[in-house]
C-alpha positions as CSV (number, residue, x, y, z in Angstrom):
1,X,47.4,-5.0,-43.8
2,X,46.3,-8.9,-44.2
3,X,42.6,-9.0,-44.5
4,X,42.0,-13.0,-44.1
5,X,40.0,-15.8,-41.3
6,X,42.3,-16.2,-38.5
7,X,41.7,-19.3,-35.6
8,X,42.7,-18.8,-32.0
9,X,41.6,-19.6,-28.8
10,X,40.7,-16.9,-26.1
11,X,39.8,-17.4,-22.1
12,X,37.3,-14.9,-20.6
13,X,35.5,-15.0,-17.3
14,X,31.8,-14.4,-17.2
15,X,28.8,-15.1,-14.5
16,X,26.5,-17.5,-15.4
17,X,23.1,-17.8,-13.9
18,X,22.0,-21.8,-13.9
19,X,18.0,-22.3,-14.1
20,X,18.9,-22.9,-10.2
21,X,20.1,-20.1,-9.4
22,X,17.6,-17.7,-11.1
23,X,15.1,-19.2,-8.9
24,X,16.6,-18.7,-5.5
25,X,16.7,-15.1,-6.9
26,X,13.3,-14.7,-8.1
27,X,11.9,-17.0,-4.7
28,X,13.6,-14.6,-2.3
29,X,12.4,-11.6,-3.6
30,X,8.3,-12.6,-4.1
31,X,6.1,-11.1,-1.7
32,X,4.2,-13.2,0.1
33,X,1.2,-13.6,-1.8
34,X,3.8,-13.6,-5.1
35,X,5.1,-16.7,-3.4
36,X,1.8,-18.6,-2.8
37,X,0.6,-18.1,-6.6
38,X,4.5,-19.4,-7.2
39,X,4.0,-22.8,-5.1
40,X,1.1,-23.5,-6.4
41,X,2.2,-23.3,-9.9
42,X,5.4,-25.6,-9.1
43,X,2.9,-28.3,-7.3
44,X,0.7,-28.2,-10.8
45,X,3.5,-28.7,-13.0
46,X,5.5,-31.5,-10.9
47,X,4.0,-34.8,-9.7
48,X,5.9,-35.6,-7.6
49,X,4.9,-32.3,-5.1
50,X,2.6,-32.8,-2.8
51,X,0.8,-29.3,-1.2
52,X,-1.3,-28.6,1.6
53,X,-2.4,-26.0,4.0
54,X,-3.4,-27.5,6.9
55,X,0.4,-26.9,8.9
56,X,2.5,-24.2,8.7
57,X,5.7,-24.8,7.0
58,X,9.1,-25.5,9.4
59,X,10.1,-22.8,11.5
60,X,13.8,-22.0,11.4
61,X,16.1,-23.5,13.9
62,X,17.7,-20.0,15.2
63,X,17.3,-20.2,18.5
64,X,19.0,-17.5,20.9
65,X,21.0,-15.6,18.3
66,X,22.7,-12.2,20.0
67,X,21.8,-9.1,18.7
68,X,24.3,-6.5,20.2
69,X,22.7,-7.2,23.8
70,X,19.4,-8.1,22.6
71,X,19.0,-11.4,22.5
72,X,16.4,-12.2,19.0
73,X,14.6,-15.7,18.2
74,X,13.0,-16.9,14.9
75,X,9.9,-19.2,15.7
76,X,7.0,-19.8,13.1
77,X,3.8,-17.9,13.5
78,X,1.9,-20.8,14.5
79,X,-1.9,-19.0,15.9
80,X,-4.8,-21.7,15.4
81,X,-3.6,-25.3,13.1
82,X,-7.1,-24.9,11.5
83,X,-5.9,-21.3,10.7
84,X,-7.0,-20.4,7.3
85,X,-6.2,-17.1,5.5
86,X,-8.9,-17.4,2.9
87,X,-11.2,-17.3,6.3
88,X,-10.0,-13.5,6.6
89,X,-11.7,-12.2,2.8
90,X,-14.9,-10.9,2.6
91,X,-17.0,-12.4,0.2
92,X,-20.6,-10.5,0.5
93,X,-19.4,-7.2,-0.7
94,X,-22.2,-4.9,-2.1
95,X,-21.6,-3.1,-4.8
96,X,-23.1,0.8,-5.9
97,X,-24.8,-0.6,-8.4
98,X,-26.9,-3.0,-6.3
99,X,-27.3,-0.7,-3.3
100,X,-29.3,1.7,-5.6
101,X,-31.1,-0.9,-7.2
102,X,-32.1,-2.3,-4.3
103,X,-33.5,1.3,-3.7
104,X,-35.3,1.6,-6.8
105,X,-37.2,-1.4,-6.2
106,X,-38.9,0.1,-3.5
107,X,-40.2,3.0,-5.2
108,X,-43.7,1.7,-6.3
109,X,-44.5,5.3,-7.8
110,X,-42.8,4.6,-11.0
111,X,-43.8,2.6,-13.8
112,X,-41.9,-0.3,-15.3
113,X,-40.6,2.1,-18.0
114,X,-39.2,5.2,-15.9
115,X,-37.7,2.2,-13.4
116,X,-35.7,0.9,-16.9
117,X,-34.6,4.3,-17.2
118,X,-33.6,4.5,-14.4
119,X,-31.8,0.9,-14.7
120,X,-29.7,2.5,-17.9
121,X,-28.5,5.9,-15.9
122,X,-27.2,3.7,-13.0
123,X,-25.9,1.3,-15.2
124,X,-23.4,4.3,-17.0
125,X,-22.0,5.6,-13.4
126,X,-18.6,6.1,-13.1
127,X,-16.3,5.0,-10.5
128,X,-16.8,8.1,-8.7
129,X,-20.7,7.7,-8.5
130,X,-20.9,10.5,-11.7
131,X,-23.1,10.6,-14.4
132,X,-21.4,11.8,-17.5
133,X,-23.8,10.8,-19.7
134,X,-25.8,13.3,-22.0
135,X,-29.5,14.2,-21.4
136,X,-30.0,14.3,-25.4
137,X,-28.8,11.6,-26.0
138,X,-30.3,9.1,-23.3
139,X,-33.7,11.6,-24.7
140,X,-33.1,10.1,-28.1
141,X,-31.7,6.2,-27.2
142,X,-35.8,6.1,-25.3
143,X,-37.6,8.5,-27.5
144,X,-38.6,10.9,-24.8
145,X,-38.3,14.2,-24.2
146,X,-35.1,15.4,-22.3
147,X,-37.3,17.0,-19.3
148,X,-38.2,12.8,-18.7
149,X,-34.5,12.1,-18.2
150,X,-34.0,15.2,-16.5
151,X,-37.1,14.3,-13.9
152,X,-35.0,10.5,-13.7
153,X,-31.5,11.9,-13.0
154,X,-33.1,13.7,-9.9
155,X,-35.1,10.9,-8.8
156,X,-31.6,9.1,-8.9
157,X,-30.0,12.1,-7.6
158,X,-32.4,11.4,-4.0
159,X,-31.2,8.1,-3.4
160,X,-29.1,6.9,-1.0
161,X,-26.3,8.1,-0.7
162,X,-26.6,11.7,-1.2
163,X,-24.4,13.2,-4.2
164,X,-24.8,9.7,-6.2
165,X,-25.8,10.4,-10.0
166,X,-24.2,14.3,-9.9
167,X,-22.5,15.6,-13.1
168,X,-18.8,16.3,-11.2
169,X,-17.5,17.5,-8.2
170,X,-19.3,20.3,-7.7
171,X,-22.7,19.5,-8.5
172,X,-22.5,16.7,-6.0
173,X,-21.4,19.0,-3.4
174,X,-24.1,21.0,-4.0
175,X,-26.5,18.1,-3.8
176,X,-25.0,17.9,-0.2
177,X,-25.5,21.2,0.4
178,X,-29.2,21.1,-0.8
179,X,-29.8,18.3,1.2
180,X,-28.3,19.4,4.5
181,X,-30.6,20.4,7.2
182,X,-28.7,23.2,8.3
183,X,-28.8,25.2,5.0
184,X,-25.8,27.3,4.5
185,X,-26.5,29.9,1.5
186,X,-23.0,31.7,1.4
187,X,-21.7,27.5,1.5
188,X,-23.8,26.9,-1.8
189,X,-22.3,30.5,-3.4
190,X,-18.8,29.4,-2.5
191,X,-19.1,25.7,-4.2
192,X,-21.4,27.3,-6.8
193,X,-18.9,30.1,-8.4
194,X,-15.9,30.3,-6.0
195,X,-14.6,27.0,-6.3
196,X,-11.0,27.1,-7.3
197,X,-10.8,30.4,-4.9
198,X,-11.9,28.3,-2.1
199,X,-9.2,25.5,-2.8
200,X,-6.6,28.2,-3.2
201,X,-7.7,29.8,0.1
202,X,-8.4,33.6,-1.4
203,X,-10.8,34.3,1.6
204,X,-10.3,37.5,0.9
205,X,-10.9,37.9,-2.6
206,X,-14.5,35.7,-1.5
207,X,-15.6,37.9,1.3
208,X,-15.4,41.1,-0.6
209,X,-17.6,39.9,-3.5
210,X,-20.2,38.8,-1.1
211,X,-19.7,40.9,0.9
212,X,-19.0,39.4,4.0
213,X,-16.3,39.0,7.0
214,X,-13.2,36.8,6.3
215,X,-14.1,34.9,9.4
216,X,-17.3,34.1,7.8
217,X,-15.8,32.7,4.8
218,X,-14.0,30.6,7.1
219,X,-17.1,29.2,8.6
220,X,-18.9,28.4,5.6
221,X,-15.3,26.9,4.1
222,X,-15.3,24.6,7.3
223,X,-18.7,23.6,6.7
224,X,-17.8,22.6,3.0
225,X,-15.1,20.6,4.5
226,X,-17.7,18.3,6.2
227,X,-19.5,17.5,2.7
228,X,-18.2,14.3,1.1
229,X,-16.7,14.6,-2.1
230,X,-16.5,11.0,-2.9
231,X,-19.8,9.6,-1.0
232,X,-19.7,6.2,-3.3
233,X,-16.0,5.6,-1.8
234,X,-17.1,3.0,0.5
235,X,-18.6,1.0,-2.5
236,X,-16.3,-1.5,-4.5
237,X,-16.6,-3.8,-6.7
238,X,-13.4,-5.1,-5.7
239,X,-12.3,-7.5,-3.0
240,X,-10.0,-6.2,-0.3
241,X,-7.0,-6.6,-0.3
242,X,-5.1,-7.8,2.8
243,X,-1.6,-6.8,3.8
244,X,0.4,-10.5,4.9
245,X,3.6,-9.4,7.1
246,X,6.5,-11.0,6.0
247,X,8.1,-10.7,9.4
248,X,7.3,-10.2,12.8
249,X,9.3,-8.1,15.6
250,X,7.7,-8.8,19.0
251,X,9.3,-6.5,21.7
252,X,10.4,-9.0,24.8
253,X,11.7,-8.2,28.1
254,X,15.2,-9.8,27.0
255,X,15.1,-7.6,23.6
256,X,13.4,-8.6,20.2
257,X,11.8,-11.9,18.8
258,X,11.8,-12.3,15.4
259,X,9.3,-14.1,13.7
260,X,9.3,-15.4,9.9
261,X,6.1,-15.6,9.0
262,X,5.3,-18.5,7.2
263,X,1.9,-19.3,8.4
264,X,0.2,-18.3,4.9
265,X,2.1,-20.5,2.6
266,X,1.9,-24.1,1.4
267,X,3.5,-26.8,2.9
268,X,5.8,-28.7,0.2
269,X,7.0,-32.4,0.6
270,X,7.9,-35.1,-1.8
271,X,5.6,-37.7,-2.6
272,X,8.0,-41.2,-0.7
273,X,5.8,-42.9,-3.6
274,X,7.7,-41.8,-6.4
275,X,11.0,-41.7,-4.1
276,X,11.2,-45.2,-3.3
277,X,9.6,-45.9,-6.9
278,X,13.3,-44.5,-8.1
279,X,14.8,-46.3,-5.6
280,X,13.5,-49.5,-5.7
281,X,13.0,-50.0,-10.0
282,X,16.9,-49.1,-11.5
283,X,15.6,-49.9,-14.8
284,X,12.4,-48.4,-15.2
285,X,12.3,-46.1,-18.0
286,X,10.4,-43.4,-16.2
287,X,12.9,-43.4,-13.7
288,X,15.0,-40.6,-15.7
289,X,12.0,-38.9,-15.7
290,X,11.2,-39.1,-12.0
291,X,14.5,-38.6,-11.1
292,X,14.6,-34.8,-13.0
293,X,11.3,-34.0,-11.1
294,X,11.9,-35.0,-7.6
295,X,15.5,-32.7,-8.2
296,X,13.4,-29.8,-9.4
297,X,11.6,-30.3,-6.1
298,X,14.6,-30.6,-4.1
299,X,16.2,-27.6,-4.8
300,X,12.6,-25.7,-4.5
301,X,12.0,-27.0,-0.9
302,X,16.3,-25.9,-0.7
303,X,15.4,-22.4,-2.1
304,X,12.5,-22.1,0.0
305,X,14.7,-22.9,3.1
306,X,17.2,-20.4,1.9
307,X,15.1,-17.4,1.4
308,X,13.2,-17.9,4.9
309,X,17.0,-17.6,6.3
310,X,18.0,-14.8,4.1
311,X,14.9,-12.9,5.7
312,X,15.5,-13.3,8.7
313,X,18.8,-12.6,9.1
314,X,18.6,-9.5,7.0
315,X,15.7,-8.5,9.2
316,X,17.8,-9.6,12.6
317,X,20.6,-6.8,10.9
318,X,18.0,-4.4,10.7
319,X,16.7,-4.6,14.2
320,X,20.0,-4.3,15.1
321,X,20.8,-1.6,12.9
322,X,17.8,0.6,14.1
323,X,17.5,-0.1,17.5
324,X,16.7,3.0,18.2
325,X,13.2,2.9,15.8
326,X,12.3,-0.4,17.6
327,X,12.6,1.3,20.9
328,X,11.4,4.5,20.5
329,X,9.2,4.7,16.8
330,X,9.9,6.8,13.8
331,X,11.9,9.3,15.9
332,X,14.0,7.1,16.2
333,X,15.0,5.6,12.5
334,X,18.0,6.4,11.5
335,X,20.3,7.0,7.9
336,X,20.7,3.4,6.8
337,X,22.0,1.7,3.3
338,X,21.8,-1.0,1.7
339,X,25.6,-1.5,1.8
340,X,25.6,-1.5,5.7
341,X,23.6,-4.2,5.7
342,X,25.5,-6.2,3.1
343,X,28.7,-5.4,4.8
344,X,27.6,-6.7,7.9
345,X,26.3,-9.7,6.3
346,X,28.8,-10.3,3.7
347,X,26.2,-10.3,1.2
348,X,25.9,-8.3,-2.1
349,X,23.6,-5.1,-1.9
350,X,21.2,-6.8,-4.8
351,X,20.7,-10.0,-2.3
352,X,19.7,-7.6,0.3
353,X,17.6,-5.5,-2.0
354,X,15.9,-8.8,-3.3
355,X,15.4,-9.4,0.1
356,X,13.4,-6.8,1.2
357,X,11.9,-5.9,-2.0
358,X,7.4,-6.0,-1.5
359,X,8.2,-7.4,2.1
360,X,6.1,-6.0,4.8
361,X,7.2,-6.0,8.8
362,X,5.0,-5.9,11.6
363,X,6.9,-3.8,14.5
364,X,5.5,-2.6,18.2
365,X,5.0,0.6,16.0
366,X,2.9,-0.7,13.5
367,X,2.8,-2.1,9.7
368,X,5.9,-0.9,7.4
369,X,7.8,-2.0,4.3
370,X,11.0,-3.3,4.8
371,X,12.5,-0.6,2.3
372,X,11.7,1.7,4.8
373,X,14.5,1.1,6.8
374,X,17.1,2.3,4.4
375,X,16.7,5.8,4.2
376,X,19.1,8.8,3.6
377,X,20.1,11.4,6.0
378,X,21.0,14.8,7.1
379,X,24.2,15.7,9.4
380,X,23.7,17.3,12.4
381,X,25.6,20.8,13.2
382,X,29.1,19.8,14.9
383,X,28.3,16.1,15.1
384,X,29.0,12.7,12.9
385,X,25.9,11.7,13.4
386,X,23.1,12.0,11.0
387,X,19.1,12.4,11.2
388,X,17.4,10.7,8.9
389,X,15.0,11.9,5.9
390,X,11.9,10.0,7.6
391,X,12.3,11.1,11.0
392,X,12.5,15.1,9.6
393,X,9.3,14.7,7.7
394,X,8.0,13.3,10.8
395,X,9.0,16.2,12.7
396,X,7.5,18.4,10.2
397,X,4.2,16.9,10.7
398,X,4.6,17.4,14.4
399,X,5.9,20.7,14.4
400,X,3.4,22.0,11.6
401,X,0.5,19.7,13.7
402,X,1.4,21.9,17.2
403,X,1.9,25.6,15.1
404,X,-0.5,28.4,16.1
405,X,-2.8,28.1,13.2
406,X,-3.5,32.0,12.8
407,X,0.3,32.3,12.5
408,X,1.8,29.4,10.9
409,X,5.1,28.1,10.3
410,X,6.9,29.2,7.4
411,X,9.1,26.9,5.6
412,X,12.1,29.4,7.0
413,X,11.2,29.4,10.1
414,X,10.9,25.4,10.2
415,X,14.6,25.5,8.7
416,X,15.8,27.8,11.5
417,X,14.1,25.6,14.6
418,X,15.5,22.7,13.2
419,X,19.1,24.6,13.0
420,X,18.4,25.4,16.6
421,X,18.3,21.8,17.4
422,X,21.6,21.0,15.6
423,X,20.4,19.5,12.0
424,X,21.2,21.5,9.1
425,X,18.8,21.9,6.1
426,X,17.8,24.4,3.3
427,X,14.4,25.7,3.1
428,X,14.1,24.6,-0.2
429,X,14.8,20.7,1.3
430,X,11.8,21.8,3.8
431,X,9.8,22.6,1.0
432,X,10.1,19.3,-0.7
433,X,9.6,17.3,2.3
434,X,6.0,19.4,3.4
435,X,5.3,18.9,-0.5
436,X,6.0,15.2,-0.2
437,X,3.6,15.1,3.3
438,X,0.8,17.1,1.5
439,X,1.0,19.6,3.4
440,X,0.5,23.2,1.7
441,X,2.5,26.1,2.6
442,X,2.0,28.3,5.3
443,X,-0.4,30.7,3.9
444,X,-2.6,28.0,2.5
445,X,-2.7,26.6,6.2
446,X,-3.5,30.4,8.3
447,X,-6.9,30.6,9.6
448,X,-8.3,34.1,10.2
């Protein structure tokens, strides 16, 4: 064999994704927010952007497009022209941590010292409202004797609200419990020692130590249940986050409108300045310069154009698609892929995917992601047709929601009702879909 360098020439087809093209991907599938924070990024790093807010950005001219007798129209979300959605943030949120020192400023029985104390222990909190910290060792950091921190911890202990400053779980419940004006003493025993018997539901196993009726268990269980286990929930240091829709679907006497929501994002343009600057000076040396910029911006304000019709007429497919869900709700949603939807559009499954990747839709049914829509599916006894994974779990809920509580559903007897009604499914499928609700099994649901 001839071991040597050898020359030749070889032809091979590959894909090759331009700068261009990679951001027509990336731009279709940002959420909405993702796609503010992009704009204004692009109008920083070229001049020859210009960006405002004031007017939403060009609706799309679709304008009577038939939907399988449904006739659907894309207009922008237009509301108020001094609309702004930074308006819609809240900005004076109170924290935990100045809610209780706010408290602790009123209480003018405690010296400057015991209200520093008290200052530290709030300060170590955690996001649950706990107080991990050791007695000893806060005893040692101030140099005074444990019962002094102790005596603090309780005095944070009776502020507002009540559970704040507890060690875990259950010594905040039993801070409730304390506090409650209708003092329930076999309550306090349960949370006290029985704990993990009353999460698993071993009534039983709880009456006969105490000595009581199963039915009284129940009562006192029930009255647990109205205790707060996270009473600092409500407290955040965080701002809220809002949900934007991505797309509207409006129900109309003549069938659906569709609405691309564009009302949040920037309005792009290109500065005529720097346009007719090109034009007009053929031998400027910045003109090369320009010229690349006000291209960049070009196929932006093309990409932008692009992904607003992508959406929409992926979204137009899916109303068409799942009629049914539009007309009816969540009963209604049927097995869907992303290949029926690129079939019918003659698009590749990614683009739809990119599509409706982090894109909200507001329906007559409420607030859902765009995902979902494609969902898999069951086949119904002696039929083509299929039920989809959604609408079982719905019907689970229902179904489990309706049961007669002191005799409730096993997961076999929710696989034979819904043979009965012509969908076939294996307990163990039932199983997973109650686990995936949260929804514990039957004997963890019977009440006595």
């Amino acid at each position: 064999m001839q071991v040597g360098f050898e020359l030749f020439q070889k032809q091979t087809l590959k894909l090759s994704l331009t700068p261009e093209l990679q951001q027509s991907i990336n731009i279709l599938q940002y959420s909405t927010h993702e796609l503010i924070d992009f704009l204004n990024r692009q109008a920083y790093e070229n001049p020859v952007l210009e960006i405002s807010f004031k007017e939403p950005l060009a609706s799309l001219s679709i304008r009577n497009s038939q939907i399988r007798g449904s006739s659907s129209k894309s207009k922008s979300f237009n509301g108020d022209n001094d609309y702004n959605p930074i308006n819609n943030y809240s900005v004076n949120t109170e924290t935990l941590e100045s809610h209780l020192l706010e408290q602790l400023s009123l209480l003018s029985s405690l010296n400057p010292f015991e209200k520093k104390i008290l200052q530290f222990l709030i300060g170590n909190l955690n996001d649950y409202g706990f107080l991990e910290l050791d007695s000893h060792w806060a005893a040692s950091h101030f140099s005074v004797p444990v019962d002094e921190i102790e005596n603090m911890i309780q005095i944070l202990q009776s502020l507002d609200p009540i559970g704040v400053g507890a060690k875990d779980l259950t010594d905040c419940l039993l801070i409730q419990l304390r506090e409650h004006e209708d003092r329930n003493e076999l309550a306090y025993q349960i949370v006290k020692n029985h704990l993990a018997d009353l999460a698993e539901k071993r009534y039983r196993k709880i009456a006969a130590l105490h000595q009581v009726t199963v039915q009284e268990v129940q009562e006192a269980s029930d009255f647990i249940l109205t205790l707060d286990p996270r009473p600092v929930s409500h407290f955040s240091n965080d701002m809220t986050h809002y949900i934007v829709p991505d797309v509207y679907v409006e129900k109309e006497k003549e069938g659906f409108l569709i609405t691309v929501n564009d009302s949040c994002t920037p309005k792009l343009s290109i500065n005529p300045y720097y346009r007719n600057h090109v034009a007009m000076n053929s031998v400027n040396p910045a003109k090369d310069y320009i010229k690349g910029h006000i291209n960049d911006a070009q196929l932006l304000l093309k990409g932008l154009e692009q992904r607003q019709m992508t959406l929409y007429k992926v979204t137009a497919s899916i109303v068409d698609e799942q009629h049914e869900f539009f007309m009816k709700g969540i009963t209604g949603l049927k097995p869907m892929t992303l290949k029926d939807i690129s079939e019918k559009l003659q698009l590749h499954e990614s683009t739809i995917s990119r599509a409706t990747s982090n894109k909200y839709i507001q329906t007559p049914h409420g607030l859902f992601k765009l995902k979902n829509f494609f969902t898999r599916g069951l086949n119904r006894v002696n039929s083509q047709a299929a039920e989809s994974t959604i609408t079982i779990k719905e019907k689970i809920k229902v179904l489990i929601a309706d049961e007669d509580k002191i005799k409730p559903f096993s997961d076999q007897k929710l696989c034979q009702i819904f043979e009965n009604e012509g969908t076939k499914i294996s307990r163990r499928t039932i199983a997973k879909y109650r686990e995936d609700l949260g929804i514990p099994g039957s004997s963890k649901r019977r009440r006595f």
